[in-house]
PDB file of N, CA, C and O in Angstrom:
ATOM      1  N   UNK A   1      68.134 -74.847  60.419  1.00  0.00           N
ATOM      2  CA  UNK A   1      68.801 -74.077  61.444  1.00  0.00           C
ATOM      3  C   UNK A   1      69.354 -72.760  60.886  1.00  0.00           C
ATOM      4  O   UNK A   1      69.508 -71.708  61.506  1.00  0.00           O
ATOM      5  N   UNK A   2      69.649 -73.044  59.469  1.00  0.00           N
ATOM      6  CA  UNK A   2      70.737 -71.469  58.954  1.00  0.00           C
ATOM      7  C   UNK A   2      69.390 -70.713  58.684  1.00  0.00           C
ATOM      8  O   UNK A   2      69.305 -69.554  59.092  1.00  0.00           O
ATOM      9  N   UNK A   3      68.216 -71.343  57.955  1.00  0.00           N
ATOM     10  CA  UNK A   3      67.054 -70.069  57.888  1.00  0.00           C
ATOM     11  C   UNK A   3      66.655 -69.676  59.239  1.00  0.00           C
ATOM     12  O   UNK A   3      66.137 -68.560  59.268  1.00  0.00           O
ATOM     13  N   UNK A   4      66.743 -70.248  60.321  1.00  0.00           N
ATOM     14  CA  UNK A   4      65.892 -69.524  61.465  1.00  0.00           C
ATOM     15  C   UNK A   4      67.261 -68.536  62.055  1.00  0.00           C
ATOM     16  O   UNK A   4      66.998 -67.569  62.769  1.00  0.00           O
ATOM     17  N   UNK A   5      68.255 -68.756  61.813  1.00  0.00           N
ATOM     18  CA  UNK A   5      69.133 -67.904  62.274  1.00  0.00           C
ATOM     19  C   UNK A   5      69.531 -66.686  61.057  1.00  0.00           C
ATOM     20  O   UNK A   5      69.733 -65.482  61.217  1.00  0.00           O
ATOM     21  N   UNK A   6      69.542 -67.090  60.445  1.00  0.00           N
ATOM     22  CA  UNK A   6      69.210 -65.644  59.085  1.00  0.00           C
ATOM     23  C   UNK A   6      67.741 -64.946  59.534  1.00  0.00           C
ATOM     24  O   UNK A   6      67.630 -63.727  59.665  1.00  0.00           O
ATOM     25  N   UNK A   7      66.760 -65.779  59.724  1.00  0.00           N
ATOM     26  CA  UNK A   7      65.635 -64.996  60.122  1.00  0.00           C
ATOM     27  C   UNK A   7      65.279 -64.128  61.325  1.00  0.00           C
ATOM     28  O   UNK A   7      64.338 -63.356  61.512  1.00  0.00           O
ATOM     29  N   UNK A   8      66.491 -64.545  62.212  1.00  0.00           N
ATOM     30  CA  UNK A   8      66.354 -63.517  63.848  1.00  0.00           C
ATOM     31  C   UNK A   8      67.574 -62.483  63.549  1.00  0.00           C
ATOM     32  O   UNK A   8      67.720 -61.455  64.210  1.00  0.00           O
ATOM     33  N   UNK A   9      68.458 -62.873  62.456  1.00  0.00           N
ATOM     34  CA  UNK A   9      69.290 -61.533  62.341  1.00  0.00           C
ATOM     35  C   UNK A   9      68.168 -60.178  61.596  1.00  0.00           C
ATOM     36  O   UNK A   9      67.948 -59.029  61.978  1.00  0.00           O
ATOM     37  N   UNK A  10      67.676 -60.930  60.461  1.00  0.00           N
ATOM     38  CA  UNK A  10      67.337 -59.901  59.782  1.00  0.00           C
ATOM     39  C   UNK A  10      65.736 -58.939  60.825  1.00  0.00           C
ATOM     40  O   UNK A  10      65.268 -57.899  60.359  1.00  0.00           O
ATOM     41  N   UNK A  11      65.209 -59.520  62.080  1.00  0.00           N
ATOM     42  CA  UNK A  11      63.763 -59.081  62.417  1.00  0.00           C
ATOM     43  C   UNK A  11      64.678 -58.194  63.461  1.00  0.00           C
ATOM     44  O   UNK A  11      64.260 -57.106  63.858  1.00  0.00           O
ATOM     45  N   UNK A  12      66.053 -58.764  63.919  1.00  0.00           N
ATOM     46  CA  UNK A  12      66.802 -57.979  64.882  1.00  0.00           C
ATOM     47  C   UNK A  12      67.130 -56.336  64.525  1.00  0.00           C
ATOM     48  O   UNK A  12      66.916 -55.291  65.139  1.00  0.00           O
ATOM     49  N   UNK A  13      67.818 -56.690  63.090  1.00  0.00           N
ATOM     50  CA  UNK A  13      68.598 -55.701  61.948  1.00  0.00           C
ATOM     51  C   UNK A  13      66.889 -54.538  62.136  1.00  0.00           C
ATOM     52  O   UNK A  13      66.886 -53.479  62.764  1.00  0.00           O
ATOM     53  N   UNK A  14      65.918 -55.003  61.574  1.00  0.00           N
ATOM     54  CA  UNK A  14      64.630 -53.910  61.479  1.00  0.00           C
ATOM     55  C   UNK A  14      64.519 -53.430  62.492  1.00  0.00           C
ATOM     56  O   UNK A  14      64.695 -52.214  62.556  1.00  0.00           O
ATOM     57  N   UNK A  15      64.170 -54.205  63.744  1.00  0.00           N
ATOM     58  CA  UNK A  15      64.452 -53.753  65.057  1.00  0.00           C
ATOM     59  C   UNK A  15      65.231 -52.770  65.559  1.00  0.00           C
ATOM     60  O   UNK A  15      64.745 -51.923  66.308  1.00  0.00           O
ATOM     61  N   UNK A  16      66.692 -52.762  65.166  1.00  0.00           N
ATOM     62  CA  UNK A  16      67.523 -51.849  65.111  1.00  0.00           C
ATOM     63  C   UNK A  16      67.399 -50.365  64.633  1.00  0.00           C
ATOM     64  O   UNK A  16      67.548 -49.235  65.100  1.00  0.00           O
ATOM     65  N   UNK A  17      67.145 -50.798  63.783  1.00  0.00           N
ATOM     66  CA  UNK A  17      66.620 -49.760  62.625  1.00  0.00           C
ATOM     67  C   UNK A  17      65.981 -49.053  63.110  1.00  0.00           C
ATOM     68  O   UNK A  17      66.461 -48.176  63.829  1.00  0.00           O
ATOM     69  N   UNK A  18      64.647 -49.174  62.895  1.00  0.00           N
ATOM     70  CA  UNK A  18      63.501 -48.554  63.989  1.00  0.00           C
ATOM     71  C   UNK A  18      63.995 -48.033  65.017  1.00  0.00           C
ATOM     72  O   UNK A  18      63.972 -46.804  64.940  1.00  0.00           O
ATOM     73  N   UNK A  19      64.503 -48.480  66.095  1.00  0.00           N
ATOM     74  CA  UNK A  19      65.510 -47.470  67.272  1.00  0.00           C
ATOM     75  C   UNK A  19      66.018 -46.512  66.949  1.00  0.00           C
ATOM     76  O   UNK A  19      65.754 -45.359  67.290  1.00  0.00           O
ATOM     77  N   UNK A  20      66.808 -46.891  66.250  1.00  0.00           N
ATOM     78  CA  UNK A  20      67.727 -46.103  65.646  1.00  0.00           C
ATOM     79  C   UNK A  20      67.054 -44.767  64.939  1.00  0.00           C
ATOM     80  O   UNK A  20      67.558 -43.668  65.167  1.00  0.00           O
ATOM     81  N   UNK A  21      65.910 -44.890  64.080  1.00  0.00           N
ATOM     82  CA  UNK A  21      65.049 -43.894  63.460  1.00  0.00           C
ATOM     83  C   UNK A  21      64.679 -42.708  64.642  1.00  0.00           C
ATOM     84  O   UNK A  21      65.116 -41.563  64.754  1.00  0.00           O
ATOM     85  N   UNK A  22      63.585 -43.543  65.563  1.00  0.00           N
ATOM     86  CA  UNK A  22      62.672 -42.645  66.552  1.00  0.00           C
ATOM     87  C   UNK A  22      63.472 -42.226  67.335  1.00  0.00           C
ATOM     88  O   UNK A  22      63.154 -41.135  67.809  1.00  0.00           O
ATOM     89  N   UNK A  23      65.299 -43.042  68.015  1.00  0.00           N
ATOM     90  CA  UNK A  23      66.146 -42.089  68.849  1.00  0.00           C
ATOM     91  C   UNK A  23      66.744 -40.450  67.875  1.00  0.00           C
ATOM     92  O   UNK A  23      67.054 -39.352  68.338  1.00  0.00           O
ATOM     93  N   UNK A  24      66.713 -40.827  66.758  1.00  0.00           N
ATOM     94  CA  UNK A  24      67.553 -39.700  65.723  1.00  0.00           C
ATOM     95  C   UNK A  24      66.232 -38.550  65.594  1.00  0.00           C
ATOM     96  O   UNK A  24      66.549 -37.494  66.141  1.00  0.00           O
ATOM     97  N   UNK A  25      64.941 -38.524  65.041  1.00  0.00           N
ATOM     98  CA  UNK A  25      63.979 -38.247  65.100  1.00  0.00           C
ATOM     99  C   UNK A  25      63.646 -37.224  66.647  1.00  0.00           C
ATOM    100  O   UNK A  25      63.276 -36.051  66.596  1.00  0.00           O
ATOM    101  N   UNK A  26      63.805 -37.743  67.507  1.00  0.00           N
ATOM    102  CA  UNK A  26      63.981 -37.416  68.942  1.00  0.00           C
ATOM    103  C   UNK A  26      64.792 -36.463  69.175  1.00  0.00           C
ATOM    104  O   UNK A  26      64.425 -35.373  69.615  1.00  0.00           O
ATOM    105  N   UNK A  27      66.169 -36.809  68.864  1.00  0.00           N
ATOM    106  CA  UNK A  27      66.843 -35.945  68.791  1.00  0.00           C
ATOM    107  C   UNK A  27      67.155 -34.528  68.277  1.00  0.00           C
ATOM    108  O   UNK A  27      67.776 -33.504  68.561  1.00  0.00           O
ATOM    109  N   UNK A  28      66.282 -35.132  67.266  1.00  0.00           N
ATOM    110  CA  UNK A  28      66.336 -33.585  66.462  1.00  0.00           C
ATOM    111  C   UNK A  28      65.612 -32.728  66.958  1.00  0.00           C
ATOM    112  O   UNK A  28      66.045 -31.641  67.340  1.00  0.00           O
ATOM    113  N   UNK A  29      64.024 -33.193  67.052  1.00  0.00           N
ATOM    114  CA  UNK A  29      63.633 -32.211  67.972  1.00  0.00           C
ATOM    115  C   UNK A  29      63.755 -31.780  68.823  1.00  0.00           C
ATOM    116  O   UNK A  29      62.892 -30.955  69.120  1.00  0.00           O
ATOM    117  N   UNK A  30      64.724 -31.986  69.667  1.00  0.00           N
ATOM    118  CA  UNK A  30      65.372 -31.324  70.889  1.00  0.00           C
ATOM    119  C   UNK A  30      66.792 -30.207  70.648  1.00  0.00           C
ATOM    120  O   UNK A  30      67.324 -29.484  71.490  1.00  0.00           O
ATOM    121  N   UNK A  31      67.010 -30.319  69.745  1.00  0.00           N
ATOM    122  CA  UNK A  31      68.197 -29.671  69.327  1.00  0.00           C
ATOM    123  C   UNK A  31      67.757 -28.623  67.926  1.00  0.00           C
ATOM    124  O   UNK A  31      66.854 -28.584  67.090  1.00  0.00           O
ATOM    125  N   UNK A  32      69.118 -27.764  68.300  1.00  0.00           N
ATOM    126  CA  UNK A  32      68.942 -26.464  67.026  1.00  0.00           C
ATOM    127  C   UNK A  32      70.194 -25.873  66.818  1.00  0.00           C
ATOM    128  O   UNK A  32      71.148 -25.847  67.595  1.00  0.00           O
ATOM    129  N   UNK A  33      70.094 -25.381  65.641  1.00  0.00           N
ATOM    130  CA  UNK A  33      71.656 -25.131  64.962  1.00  0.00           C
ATOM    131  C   UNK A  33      72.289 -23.625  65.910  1.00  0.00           C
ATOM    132  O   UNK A  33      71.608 -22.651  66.227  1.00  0.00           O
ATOM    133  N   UNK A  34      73.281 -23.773  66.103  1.00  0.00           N
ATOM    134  CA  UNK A  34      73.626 -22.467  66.927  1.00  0.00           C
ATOM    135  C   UNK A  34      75.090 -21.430  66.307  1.00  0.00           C
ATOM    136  O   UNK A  34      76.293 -21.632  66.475  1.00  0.00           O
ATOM    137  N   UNK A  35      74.460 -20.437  65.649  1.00  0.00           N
ATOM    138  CA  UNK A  35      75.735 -19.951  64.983  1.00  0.00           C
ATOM    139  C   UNK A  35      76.183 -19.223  65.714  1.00  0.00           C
ATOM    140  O   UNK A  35      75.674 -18.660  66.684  1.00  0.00           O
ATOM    141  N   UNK A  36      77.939 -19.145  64.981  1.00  0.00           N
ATOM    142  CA  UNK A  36      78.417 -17.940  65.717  1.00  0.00           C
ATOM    143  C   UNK A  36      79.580 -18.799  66.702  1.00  0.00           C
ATOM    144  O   UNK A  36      80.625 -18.206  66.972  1.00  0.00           O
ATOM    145  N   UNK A  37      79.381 -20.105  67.187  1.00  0.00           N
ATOM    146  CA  UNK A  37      80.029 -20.568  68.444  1.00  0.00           C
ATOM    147  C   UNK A  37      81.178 -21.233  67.664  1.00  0.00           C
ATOM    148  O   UNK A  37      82.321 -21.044  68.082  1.00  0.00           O
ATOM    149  N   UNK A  38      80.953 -22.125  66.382  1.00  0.00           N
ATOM    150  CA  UNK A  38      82.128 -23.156  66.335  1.00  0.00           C
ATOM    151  C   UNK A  38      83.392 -22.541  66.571  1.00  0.00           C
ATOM    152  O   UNK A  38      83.513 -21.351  66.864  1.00  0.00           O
ATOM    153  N   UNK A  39      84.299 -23.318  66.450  1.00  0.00           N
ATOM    154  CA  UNK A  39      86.023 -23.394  66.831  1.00  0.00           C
ATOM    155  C   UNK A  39      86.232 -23.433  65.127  1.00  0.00           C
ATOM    156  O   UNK A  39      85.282 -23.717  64.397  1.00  0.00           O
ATOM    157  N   UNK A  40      87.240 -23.196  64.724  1.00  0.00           N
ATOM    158  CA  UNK A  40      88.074 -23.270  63.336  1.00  0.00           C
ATOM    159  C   UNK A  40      87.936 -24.838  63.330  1.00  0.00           C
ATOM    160  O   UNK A  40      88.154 -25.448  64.377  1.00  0.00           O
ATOM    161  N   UNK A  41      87.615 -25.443  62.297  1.00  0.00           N
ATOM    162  CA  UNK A  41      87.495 -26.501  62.306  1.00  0.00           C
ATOM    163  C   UNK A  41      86.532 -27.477  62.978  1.00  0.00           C
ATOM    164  O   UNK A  41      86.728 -28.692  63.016  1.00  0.00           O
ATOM    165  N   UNK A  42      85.755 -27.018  63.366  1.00  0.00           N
ATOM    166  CA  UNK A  42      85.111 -28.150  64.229  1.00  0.00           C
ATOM    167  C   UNK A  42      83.387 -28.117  63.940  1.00  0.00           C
ATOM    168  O   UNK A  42      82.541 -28.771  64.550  1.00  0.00           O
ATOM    169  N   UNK A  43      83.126 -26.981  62.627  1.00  0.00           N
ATOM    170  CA  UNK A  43      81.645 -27.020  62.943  1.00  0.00           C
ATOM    171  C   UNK A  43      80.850 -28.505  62.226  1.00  0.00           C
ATOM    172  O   UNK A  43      81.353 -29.458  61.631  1.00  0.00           O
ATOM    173  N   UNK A  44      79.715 -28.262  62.512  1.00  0.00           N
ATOM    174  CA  UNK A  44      78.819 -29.329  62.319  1.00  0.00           C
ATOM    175  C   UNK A  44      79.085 -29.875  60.623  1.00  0.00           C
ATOM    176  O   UNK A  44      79.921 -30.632  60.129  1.00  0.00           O
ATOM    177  N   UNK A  45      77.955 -29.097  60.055  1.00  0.00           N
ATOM    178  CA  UNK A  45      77.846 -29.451  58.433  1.00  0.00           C
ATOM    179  C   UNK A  45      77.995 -28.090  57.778  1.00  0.00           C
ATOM    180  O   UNK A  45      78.484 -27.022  58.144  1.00  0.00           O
ATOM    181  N   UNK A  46      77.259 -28.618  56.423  1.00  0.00           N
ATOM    182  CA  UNK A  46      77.484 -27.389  55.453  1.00  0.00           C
ATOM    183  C   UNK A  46      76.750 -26.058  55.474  1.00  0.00           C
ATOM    184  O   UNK A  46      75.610 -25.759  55.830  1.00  0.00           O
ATOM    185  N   UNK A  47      77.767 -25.350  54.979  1.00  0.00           N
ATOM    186  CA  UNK A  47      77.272 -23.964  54.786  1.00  0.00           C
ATOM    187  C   UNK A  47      77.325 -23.594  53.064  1.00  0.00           C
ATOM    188  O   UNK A  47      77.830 -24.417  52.301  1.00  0.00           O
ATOM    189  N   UNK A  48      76.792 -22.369  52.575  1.00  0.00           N
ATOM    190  CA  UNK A  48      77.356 -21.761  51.349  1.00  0.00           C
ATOM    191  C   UNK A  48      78.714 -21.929  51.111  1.00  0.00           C
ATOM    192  O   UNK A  48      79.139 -22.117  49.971  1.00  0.00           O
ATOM    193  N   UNK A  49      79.473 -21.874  52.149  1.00  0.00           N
ATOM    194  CA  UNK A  49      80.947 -21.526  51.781  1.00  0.00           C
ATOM    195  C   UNK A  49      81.610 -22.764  51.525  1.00  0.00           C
ATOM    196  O   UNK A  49      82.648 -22.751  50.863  1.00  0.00           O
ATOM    197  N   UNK A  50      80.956 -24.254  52.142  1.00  0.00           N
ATOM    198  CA  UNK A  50      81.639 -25.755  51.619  1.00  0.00           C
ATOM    199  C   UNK A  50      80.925 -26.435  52.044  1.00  0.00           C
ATOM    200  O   UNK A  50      79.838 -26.064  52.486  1.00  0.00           O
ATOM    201  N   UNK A  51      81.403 -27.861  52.031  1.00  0.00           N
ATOM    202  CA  UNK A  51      80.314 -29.324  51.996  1.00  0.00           C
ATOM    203  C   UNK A  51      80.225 -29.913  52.957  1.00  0.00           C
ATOM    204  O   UNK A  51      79.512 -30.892  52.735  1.00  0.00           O
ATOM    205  N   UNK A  52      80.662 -29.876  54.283  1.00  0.00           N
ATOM    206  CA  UNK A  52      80.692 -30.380  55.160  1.00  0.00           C
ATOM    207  C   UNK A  52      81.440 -30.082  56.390  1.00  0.00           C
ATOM    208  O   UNK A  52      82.316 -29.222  56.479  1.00  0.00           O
ATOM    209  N   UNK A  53      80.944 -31.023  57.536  1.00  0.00           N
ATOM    210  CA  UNK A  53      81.780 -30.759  58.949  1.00  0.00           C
ATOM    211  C   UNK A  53      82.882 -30.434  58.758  1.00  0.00           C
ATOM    212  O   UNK A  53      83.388 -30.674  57.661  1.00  0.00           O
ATOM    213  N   UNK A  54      83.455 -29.920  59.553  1.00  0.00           N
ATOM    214  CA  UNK A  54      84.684 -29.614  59.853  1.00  0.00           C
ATOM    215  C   UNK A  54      86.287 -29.165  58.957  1.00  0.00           C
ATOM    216  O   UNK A  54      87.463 -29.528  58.956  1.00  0.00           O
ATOM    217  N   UNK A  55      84.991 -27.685  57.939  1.00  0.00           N
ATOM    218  CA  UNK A  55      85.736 -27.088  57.452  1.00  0.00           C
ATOM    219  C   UNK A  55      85.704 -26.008  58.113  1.00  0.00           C
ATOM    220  O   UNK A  55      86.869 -25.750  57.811  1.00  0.00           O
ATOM    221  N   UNK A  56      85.369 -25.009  58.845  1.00  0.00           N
ATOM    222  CA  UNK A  56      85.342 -23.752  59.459  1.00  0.00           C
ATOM    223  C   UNK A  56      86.359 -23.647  59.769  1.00  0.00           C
ATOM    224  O   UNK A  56      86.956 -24.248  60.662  1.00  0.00           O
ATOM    225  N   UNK A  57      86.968 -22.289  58.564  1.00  0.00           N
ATOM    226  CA  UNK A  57      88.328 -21.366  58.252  1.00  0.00           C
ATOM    227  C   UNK A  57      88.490 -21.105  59.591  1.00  0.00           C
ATOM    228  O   UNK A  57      89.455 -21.654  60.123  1.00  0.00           O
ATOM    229  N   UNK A  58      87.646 -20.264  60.407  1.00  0.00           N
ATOM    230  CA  UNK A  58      87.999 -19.514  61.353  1.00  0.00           C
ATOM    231  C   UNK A  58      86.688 -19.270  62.666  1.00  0.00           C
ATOM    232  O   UNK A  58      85.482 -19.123  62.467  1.00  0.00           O
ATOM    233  N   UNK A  59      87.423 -19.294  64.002  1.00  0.00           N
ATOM    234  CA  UNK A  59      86.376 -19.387  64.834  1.00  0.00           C
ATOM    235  C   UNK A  59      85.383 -18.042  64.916  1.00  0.00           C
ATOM    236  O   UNK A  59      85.631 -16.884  64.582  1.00  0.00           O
ATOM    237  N   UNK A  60      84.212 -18.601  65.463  1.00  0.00           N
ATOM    238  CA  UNK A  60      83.419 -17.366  65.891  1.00  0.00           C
ATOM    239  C   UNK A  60      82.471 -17.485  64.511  1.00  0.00           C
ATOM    240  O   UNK A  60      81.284 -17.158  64.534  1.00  0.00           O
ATOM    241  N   UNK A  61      82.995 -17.883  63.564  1.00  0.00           N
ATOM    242  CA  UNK A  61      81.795 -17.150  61.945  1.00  0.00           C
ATOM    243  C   UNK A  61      80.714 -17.329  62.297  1.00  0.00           C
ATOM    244  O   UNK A  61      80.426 -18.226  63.089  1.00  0.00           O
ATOM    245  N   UNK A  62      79.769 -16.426  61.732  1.00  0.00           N
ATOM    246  CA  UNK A  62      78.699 -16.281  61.998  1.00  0.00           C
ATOM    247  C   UNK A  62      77.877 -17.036  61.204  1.00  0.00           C
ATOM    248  O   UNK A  62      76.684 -17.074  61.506  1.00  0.00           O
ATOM    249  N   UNK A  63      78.311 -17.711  60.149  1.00  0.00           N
ATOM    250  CA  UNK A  63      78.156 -18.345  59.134  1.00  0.00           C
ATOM    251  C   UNK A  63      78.264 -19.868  59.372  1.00  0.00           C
ATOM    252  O   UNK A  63      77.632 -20.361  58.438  1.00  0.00           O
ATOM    253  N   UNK A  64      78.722 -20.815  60.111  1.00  0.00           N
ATOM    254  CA  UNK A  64      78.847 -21.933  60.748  1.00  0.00           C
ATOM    255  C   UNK A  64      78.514 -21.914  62.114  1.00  0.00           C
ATOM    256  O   UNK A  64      78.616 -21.046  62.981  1.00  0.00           O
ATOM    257  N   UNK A  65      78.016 -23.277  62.106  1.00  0.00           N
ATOM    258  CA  UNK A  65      77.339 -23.930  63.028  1.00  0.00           C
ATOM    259  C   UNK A  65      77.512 -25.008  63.476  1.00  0.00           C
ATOM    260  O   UNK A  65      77.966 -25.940  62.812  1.00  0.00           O
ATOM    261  N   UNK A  66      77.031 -25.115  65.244  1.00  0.00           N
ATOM    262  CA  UNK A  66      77.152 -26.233  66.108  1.00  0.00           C
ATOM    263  C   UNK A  66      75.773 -27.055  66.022  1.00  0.00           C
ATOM    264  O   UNK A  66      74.808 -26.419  65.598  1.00  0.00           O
ATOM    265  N   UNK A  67      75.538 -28.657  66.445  1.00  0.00           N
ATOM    266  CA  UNK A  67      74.252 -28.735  66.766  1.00  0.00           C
ATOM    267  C   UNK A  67      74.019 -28.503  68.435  1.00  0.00           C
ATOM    268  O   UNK A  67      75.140 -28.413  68.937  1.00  0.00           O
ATOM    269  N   UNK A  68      73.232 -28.408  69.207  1.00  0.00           N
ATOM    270  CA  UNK A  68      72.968 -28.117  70.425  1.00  0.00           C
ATOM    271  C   UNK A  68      71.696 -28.457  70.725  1.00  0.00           C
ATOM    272  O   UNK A  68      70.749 -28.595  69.951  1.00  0.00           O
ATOM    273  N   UNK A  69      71.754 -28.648  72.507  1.00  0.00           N
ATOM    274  CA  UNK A  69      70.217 -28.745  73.014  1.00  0.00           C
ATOM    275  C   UNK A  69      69.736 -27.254  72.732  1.00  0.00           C
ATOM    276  O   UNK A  69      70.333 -26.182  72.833  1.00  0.00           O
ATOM    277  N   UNK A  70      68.326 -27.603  72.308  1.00  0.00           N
ATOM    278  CA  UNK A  70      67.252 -26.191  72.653  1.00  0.00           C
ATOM    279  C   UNK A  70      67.316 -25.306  73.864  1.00  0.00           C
ATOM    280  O   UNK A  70      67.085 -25.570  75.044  1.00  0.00           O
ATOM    281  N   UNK A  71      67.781 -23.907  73.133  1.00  0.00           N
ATOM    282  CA  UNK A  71      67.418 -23.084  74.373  1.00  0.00           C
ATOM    283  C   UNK A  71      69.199 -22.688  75.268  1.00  0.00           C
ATOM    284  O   UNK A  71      69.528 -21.997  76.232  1.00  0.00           O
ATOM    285  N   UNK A  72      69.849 -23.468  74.401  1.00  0.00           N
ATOM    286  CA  UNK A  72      71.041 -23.053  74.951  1.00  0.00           C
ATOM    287  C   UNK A  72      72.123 -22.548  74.426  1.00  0.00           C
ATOM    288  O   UNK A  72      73.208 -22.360  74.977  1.00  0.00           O
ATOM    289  N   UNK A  73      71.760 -22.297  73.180  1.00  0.00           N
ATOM    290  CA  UNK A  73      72.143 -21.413  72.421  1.00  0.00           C
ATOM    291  C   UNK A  73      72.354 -19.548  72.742  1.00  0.00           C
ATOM    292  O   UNK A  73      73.268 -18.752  72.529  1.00  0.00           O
ATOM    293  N   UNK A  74      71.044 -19.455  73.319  1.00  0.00           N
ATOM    294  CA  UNK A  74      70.728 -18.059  73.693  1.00  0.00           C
ATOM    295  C   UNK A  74      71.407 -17.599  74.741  1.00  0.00           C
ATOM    296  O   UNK A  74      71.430 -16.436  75.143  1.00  0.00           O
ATOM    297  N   UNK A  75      72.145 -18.837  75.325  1.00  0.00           N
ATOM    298  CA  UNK A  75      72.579 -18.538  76.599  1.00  0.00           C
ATOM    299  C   UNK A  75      74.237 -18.546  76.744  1.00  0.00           C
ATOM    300  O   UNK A  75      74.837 -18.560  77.819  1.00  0.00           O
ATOM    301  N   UNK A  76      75.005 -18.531  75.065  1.00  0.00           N
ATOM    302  CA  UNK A  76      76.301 -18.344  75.081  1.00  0.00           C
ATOM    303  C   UNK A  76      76.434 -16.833  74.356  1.00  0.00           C
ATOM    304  O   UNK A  76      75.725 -16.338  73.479  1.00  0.00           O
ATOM    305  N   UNK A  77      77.245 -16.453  74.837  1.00  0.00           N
ATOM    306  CA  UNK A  77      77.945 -15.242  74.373  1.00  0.00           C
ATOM    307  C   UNK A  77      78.109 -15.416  72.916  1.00  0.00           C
ATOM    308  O   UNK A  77      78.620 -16.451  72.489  1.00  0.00           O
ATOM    309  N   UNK A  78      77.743 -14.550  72.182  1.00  0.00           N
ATOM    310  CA  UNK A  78      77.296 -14.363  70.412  1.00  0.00           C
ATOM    311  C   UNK A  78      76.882 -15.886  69.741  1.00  0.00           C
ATOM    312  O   UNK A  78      77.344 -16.468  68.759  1.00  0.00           O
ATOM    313  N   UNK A  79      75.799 -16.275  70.711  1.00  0.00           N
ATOM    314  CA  UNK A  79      75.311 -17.561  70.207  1.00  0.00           C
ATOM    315  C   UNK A  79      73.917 -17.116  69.360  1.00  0.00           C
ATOM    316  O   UNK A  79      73.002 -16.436  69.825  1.00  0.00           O
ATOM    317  N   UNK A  80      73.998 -17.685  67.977  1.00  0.00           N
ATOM    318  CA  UNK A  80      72.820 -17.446  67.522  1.00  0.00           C
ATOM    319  C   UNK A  80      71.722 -18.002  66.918  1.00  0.00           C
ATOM    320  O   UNK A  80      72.361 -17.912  65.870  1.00  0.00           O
ATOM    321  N   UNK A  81      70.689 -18.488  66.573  1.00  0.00           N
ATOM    322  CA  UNK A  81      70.399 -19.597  66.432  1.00  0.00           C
ATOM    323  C   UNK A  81      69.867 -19.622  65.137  1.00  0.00           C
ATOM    324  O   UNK A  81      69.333 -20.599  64.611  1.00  0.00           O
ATOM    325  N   UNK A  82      70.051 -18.387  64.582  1.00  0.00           N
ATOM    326  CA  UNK A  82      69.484 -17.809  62.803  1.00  0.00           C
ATOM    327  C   UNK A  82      70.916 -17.789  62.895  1.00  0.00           C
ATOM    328  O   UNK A  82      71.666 -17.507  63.830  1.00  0.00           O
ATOM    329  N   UNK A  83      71.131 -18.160  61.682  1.00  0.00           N
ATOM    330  CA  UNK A  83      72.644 -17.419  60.679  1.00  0.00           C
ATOM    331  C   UNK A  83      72.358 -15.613  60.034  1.00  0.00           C
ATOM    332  O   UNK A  83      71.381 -15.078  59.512  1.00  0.00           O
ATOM    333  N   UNK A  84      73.391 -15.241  60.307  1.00  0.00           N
ATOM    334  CA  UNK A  84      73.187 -13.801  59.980  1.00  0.00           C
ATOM    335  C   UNK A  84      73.431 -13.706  58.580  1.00  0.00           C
ATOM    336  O   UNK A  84      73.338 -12.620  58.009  1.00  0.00           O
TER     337      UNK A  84
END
């Protein structure tokens, strides 16, 4: 009984997995980095200037970035989708 129930966690766990891959995968291709927009603090990931989310000194840099759907970037005020 404990191997067949170790054995539907672990085909579940791959199962998971796999979802989990092709939804992230998916995602990405629908989305693109958009500079220029974050808030002080709130951008995505890293830049030259440090290692991760939600260090952005100051809003607006042109230098940090949001992630976003495609295509809607172009459509905010100094949204850009290259880093300058």
């Amino acid at each position: 009984m404990a191997t067949r129930k170790a054995l539907s966690l672990a085909i579940a766990a791959a199962i998971a997995a796999s979802l989990t891959s092709t939804i992230t995968s998916t995602h990405a291709a629908k989305s693109e980095k958009c500079y220029g927009v974050a808030k002080a603090g709130k951008n995505d990931c890293a830049t030259p200037h440090h290692a991760c989310a939600g260090q952005a000194k100051a809003s607006g840099d042109k230098k940090e970035w949001i992630m976003m759907p495609k295509g809607l970037c172009d459509k905010i005020v100094a949204g850009q989708s290259k880093s300058s």
